[in-house]
C-alpha positions as CSV (number, residue, x, y, z in Angstrom):
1,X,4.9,-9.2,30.9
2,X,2.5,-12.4,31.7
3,X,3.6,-15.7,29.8
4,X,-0.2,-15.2,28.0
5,X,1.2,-11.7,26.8
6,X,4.3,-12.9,25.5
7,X,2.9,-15.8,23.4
8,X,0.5,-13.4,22.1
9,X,3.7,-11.1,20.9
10,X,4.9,-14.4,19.6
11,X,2.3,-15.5,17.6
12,X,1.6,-12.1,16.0
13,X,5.6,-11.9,14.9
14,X,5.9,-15.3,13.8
15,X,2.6,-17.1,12.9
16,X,0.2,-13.5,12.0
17,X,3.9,-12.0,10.5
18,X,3.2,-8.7,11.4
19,X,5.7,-6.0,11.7
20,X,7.2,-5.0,14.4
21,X,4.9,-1.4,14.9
22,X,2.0,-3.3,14.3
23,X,3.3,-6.0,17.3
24,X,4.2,-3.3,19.6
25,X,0.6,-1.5,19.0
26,X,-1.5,-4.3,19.5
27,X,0.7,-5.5,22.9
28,X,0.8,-1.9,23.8
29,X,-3.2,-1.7,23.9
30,X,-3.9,-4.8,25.3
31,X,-1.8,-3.2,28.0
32,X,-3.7,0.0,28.6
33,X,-6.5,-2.3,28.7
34,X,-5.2,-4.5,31.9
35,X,-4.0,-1.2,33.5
36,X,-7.1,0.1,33.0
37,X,-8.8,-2.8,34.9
38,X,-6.5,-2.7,37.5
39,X,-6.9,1.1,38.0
40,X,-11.0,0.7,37.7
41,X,-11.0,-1.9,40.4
42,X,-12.2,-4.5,38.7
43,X,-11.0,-7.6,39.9
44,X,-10.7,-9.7,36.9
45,X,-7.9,-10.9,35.1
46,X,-7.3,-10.8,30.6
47,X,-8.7,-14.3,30.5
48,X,-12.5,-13.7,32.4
49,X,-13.4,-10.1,31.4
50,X,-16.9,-9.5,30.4
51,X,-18.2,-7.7,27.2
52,X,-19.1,-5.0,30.0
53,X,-15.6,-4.5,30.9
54,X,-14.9,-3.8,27.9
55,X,-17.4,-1.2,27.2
56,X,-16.4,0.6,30.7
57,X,-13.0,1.0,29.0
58,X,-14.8,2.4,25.6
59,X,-16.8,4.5,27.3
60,X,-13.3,6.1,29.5
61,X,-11.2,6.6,26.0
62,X,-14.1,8.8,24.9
63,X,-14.4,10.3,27.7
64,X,-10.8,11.2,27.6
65,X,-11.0,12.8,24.5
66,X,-9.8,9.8,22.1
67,X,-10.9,10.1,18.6
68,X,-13.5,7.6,17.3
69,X,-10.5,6.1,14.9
70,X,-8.1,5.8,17.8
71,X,-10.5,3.8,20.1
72,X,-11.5,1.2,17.0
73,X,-7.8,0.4,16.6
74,X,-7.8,-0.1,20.5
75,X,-10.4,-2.5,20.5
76,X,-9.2,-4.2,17.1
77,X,-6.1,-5.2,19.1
78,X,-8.3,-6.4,21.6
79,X,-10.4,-8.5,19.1
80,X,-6.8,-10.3,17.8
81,X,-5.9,-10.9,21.8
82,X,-8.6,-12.4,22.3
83,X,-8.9,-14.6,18.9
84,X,-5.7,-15.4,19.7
85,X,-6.9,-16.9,23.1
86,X,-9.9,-18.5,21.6
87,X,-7.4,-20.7,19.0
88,X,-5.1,-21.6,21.3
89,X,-8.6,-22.7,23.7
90,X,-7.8,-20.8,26.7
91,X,-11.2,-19.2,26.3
92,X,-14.5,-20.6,24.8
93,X,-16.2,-17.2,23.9
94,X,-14.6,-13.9,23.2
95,X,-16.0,-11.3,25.0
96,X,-16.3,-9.4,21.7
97,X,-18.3,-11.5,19.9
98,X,-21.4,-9.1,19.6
99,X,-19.3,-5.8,19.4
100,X,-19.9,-2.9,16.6
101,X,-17.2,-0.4,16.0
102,X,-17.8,2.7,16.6
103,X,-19.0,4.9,13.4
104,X,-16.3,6.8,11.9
105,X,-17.0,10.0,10.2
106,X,-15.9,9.5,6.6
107,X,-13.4,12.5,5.4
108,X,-12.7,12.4,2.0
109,X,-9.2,12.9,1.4
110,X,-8.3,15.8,-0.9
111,X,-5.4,14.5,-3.4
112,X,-3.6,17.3,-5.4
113,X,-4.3,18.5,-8.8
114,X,-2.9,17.6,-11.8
115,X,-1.6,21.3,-11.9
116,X,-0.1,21.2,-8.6
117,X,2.5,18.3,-9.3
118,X,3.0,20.1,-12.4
119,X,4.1,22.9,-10.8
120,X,6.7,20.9,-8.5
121,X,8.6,20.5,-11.8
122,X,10.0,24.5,-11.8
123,X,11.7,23.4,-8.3
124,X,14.0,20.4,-10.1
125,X,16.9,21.0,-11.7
126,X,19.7,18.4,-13.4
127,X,22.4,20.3,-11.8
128,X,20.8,20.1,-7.8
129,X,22.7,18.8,-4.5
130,X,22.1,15.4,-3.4
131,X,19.8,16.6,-0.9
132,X,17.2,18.1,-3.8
133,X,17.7,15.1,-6.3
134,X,16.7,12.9,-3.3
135,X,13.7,14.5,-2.6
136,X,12.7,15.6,-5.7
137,X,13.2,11.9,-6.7
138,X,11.0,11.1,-3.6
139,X,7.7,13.0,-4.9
140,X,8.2,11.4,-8.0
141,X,8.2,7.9,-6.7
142,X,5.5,8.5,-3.7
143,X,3.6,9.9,-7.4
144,X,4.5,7.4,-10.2
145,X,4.2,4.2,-8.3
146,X,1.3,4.8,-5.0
147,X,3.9,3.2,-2.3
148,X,3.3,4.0,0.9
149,X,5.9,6.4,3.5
150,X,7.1,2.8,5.6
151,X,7.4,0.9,1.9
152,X,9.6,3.6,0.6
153,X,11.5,4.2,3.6
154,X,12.7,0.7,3.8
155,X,13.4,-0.2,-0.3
156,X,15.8,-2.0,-0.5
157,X,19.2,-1.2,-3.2
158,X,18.3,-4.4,-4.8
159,X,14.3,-3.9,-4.9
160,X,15.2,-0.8,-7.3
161,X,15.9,-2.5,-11.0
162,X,16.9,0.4,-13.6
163,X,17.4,-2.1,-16.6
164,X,13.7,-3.8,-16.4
165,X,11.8,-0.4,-15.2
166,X,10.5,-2.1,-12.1
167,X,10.5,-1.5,-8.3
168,X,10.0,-4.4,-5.8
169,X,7.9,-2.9,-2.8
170,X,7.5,-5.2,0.3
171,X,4.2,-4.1,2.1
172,X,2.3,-4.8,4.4
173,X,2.1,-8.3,6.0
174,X,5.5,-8.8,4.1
175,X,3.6,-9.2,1.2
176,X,5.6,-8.1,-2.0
177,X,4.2,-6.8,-4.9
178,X,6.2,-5.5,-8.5
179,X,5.3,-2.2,-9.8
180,X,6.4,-1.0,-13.1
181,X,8.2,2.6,-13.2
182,X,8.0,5.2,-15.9
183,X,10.8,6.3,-18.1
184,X,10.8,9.7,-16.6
185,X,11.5,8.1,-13.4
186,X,14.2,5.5,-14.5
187,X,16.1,8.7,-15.7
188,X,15.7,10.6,-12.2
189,X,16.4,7.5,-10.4
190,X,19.7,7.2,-12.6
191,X,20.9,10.9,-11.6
192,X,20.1,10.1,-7.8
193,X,22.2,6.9,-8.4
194,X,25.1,8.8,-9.8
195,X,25.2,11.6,-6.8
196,X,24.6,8.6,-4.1
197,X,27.8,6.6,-4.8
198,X,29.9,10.2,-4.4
199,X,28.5,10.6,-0.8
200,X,31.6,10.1,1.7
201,X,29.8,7.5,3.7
202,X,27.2,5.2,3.4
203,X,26.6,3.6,6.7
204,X,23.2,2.3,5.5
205,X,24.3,1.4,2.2
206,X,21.6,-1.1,1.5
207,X,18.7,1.2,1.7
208,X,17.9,2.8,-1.5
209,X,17.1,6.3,0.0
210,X,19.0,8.0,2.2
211,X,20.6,10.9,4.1
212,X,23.6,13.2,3.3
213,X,25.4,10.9,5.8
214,X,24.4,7.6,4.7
215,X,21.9,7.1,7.0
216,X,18.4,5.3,6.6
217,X,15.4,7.7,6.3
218,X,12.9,8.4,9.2
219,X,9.4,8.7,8.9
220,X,9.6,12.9,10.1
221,X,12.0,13.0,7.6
222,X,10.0,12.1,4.7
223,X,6.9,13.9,5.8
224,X,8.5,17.2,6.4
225,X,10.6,16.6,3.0
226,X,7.0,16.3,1.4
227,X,5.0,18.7,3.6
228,X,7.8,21.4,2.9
229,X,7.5,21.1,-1.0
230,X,4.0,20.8,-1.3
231,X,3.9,24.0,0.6
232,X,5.5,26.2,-1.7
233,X,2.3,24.9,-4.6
234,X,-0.7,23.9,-2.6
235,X,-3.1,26.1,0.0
236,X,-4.5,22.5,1.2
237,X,-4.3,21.8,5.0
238,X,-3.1,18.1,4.7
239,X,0.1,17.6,2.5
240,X,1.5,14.5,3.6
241,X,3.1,11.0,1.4
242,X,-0.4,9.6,2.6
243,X,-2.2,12.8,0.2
244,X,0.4,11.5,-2.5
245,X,-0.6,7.7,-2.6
246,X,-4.2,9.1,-2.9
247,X,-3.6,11.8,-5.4
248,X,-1.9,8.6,-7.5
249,X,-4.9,6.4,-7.5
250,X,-7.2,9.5,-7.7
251,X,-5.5,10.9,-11.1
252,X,-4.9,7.2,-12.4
253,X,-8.8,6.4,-11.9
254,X,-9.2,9.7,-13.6
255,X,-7.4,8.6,-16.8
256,X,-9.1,5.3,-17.0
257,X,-7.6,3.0,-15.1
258,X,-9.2,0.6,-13.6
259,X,-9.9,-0.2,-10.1
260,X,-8.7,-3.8,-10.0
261,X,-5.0,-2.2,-11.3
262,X,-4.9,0.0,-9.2
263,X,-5.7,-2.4,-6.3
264,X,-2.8,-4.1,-7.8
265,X,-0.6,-1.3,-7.7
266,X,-1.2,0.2,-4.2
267,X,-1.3,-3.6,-2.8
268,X,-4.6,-3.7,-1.5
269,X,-6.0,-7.1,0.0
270,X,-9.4,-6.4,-1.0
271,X,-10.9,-4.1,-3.6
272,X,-13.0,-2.5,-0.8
273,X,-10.2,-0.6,0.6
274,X,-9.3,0.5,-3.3
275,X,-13.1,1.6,-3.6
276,X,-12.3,5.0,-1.3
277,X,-10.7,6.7,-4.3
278,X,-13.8,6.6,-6.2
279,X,-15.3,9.3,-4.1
280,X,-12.4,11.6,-5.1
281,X,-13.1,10.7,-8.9
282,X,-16.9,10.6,-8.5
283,X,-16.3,15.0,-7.6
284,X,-14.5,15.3,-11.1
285,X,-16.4,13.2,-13.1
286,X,-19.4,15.7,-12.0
287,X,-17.4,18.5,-12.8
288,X,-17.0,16.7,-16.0
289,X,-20.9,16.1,-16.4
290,X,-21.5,19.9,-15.7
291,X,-19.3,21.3,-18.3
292,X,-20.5,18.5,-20.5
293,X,-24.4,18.0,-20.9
294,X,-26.2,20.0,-23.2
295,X,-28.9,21.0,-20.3
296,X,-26.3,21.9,-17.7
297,X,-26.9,25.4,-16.2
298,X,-23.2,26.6,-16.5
């Protein structure tokens, strides 16, 4: 790795405090981008590519079957490489100055019905192994609070405080937020608790979550734990924690909440990325004008 590459991994670890995937993604992309040069024959280095070079290498991930999304994170990590060239003046223009993403289809994201996590309830049971109490407690928490599959996975012990009803979630950015936790949950968090501290060995001991051996969760894990579940009460294709986070801002928009909590709550930086749920509500608030109005045709 060049010595302009590593102070870009630097600076994006210590000064932009990303997290380690986020690092790795960016430096792995601005790689594929020099390889690509290389293996193009264009004789240029990072630090003199034109716009044009960069559009040859747009034009190949397409060709190569790379979705629209894919290529628009690609060139994101370009746009922070070379950013981070421009501040530290090794550069005076960045060759992206005048780029547009690419337009992204929008697909709406189908959260599950009210009657579906309803019907998860018949599969718990006070008197489950460890294994079902954690991952019954898991839907819960992915469905009471809106976290997100990497916030869960790495909660902390200590984040988790049964007496004042609150969870401590570090997201992303390491920014922290506090979200408040229904009784129901306090109770099932309790029962987990109880069954955790018989386990034999807790090598990981300071994760909240774990396996039957002690052992922190992994990201598979989680999304076959939920995938599996959800399978057994919903015929919808996706059914992942991602479907869960949106069914919890769906069904609290639904029941009156308003968008600036629930920004809150999900730990959004902007209320535009909070807006997306309102195309999920928008459907059942028109199912509620059609039943509704006087002049429907029903």
């Amino acid at each position: 790795m060049t010595s302009i590459k590593i102070a870009f991994r630097d600076y994006l670890v210590l000064e932009k405090n990303y997290s380690l995937h986020t690092q790795k993604a960016y430096c792995d992309d601005v790689d594929a981008f020099e390889i690509f040069l290389q293996e193009a024959s264009f004789e240029v280095v990072l630090e003199k590519v034109a716009y044009s070079h960069i559009r040859s290498w747009v034009v190949f991930l397409v060709d190569s079957g790379l979705n629209t999304v894919s290529v628009n994170r690609k060139i994101a990590s370009l746009k922070a490489f070379y950013k981070f060239l421009l501040k530290t003046k090794q550069i005076s223009v960045s060759p992206l100055l005048k780029h547009r993403a690419l337009k992204v289809s929008k697909n709406i994201q189908i959260p599950f019905s009210e009657k579906e996590m309803n019907s998860l309830d018949v599969l718990f049971h006070d008197d489950a192994d460890f294994d079902s109490l954690r991952n019954m407690l898991m839907i819960e928490m992915f469905y009471a609070t809106g976290m997100r599959r990497a916030e869960m996975i790495n909660l902390r012990c200590g984040d988790v405080n049964v007496g004042g009803a609150t969870i401590k979630v570090l997201g992303k950015r390491n920014k922290e937020r506090i979200v408040p936790m229904l009784s129901m949950l306090v109770g099932r968090i309790e029962l987990y608790l109880k069954e955790r501290s018989n386990l034999e060995e807790l090598v990981d001991f300071e994760y909240f979550f774990v396996t039957s051996k002690g052992l922190k969760l992994s990201q598979s894990f989680v999304y076959r734990t939920i995938n599996s579940y959800f399978s057994n009460v919903s015929e919808k294709v996706k059914k992942s924690p991602h479907v869960l986070r949106h069914t919890f801002a769906t069904h609290m928009l639904n029941n009156g909440a308003d968008l600036n909590s629930i920004k809150e709550l999900l730990g959004h930086s902007s209320l535009a990325s909070t807006q997306v749920y309102t195309n999920s509500s928008l459907s059942e608030l028109k199912k509620v004008y059609k039943d509704a109005h006087p002049r429907s045709l029903k």
